[in-house]
C-alpha positions as MATLAB code, in Angstrom:
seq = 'XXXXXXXXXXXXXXXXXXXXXXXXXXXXXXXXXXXXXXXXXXXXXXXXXXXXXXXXXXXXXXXXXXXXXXXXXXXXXXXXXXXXXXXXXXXXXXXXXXXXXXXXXXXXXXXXXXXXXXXXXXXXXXXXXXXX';
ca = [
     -35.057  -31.381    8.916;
     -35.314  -29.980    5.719;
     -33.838  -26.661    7.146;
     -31.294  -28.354    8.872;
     -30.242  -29.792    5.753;
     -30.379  -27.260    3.320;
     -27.990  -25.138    6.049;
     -26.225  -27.973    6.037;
     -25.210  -28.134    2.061;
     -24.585  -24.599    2.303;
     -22.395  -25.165    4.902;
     -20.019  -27.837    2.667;
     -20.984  -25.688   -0.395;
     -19.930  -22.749    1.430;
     -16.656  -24.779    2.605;
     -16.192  -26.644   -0.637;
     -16.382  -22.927   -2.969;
     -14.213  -20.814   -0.163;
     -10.925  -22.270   -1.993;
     -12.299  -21.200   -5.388;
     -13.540  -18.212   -4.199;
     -10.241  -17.493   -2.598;
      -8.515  -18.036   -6.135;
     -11.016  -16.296   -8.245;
     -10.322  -13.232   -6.088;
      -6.189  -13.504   -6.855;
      -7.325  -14.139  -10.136;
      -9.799  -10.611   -9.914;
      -6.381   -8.890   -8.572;
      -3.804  -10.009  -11.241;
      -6.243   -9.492  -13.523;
      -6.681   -6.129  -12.232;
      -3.281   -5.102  -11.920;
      -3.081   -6.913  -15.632;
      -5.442   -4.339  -17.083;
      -3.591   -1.563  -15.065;
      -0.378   -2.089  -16.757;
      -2.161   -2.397  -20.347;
      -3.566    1.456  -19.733;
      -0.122    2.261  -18.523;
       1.513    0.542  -21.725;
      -1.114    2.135  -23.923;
      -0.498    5.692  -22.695;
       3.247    4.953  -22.912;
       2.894    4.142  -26.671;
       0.938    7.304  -27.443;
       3.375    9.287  -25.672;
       6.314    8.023  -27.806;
       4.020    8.134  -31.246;
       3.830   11.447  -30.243;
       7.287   11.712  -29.425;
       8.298   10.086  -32.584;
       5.702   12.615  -34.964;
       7.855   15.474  -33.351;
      11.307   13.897  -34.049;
       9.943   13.435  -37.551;
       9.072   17.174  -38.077;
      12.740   17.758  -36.049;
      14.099   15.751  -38.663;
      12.244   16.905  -41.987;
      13.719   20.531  -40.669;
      17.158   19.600  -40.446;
      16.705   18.795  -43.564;
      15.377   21.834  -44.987;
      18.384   23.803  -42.972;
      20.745   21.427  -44.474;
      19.299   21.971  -48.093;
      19.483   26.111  -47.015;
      22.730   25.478  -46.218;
      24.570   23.212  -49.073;
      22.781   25.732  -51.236;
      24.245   29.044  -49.693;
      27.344   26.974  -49.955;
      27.377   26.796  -53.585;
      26.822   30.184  -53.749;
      29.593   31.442  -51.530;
      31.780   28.889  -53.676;
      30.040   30.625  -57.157;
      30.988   33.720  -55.819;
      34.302   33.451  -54.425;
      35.369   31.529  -57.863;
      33.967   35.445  -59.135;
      35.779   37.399  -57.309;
      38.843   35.466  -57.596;
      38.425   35.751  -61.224;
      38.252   39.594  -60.690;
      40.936   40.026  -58.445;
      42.832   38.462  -60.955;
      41.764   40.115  -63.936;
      42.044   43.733  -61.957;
      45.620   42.868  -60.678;
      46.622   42.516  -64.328;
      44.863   45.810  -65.164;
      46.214   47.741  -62.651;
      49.587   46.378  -63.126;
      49.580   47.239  -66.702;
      47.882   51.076  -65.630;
      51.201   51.130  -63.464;
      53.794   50.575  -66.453;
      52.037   52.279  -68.805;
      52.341   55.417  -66.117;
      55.972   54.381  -65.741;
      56.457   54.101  -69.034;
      54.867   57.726  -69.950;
      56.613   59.533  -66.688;
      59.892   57.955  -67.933;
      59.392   59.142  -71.316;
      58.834   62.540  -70.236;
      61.931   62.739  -67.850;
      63.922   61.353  -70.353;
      62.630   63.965  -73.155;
      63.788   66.425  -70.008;
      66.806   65.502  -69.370;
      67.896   64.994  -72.795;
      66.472   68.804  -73.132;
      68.527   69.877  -70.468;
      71.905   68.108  -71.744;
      71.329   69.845  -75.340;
      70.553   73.000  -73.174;
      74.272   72.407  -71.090;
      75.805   71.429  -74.016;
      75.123   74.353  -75.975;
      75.901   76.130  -73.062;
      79.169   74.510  -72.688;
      79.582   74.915  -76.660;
      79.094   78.944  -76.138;
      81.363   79.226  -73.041;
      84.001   77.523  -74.584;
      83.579   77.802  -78.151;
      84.398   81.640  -77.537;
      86.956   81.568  -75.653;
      88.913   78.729  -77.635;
];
């Protein structure tokens, strides 16, 4: 009898746990598919802190072009401001190159010309002075 009743409280014990069994195993799966998601989460996060280090260096070299660039800017501005400057300055010396050349050449012509009126006029003076 003994036997018979020790089957016997397994039996109930067996019928009494099955319920709890039944929800410790759904408990075993969410917990499970709990843990699951966790490792999924975590290797999501070190994806985008990796992500996120590379958008930094992205980032700390735009920058550096930026920098590069405002510089070479300033520069080109420096230097056109120069060269303006020159242009400027070498328009007005060639200009004054040109009427000092103009100036000379019409000196000269003029010296010519009046050469050649004395010359006709003399001319003109002989011709007609002799026969008047």
């Amino acid at each position: 009898m003994d036997r018979e009743l020790v089957e016997m409280l397994r039996s109930v014990f067996r019928e009494e746990l099955e319920p709890i069994n039944h929800r410790l195993d759904g408990m075993d799966k969410r917990l499970d598919k709990i843990e699951s998601d966790v490792k999924e989460l975590k290797t999501d996060v070190k994806e985008l802190k990796t992500d996120v280090n590379v958008l930094k260096t992205d980032v700390q070299e735009l920058k550096t072009d930026v920098n590069v660039l405002k510089t070479d800017v300033q520069e080109l501005k420096t230097g056109q401001a120069e060269l303006q400057k020159n242009i400027v300055e070498n328009v007005g010396e060639f200009t004054e190159k040109i009427a000092q050349r103009v100036e000379d050449r019409t000196e000269v012509l003029n010296k010519r010309v009046f050469d050649i009126e004395s010359m006709i006029q003399r001319q003109f003076s002989i011709s007609f002075g002799k026969s008047l």
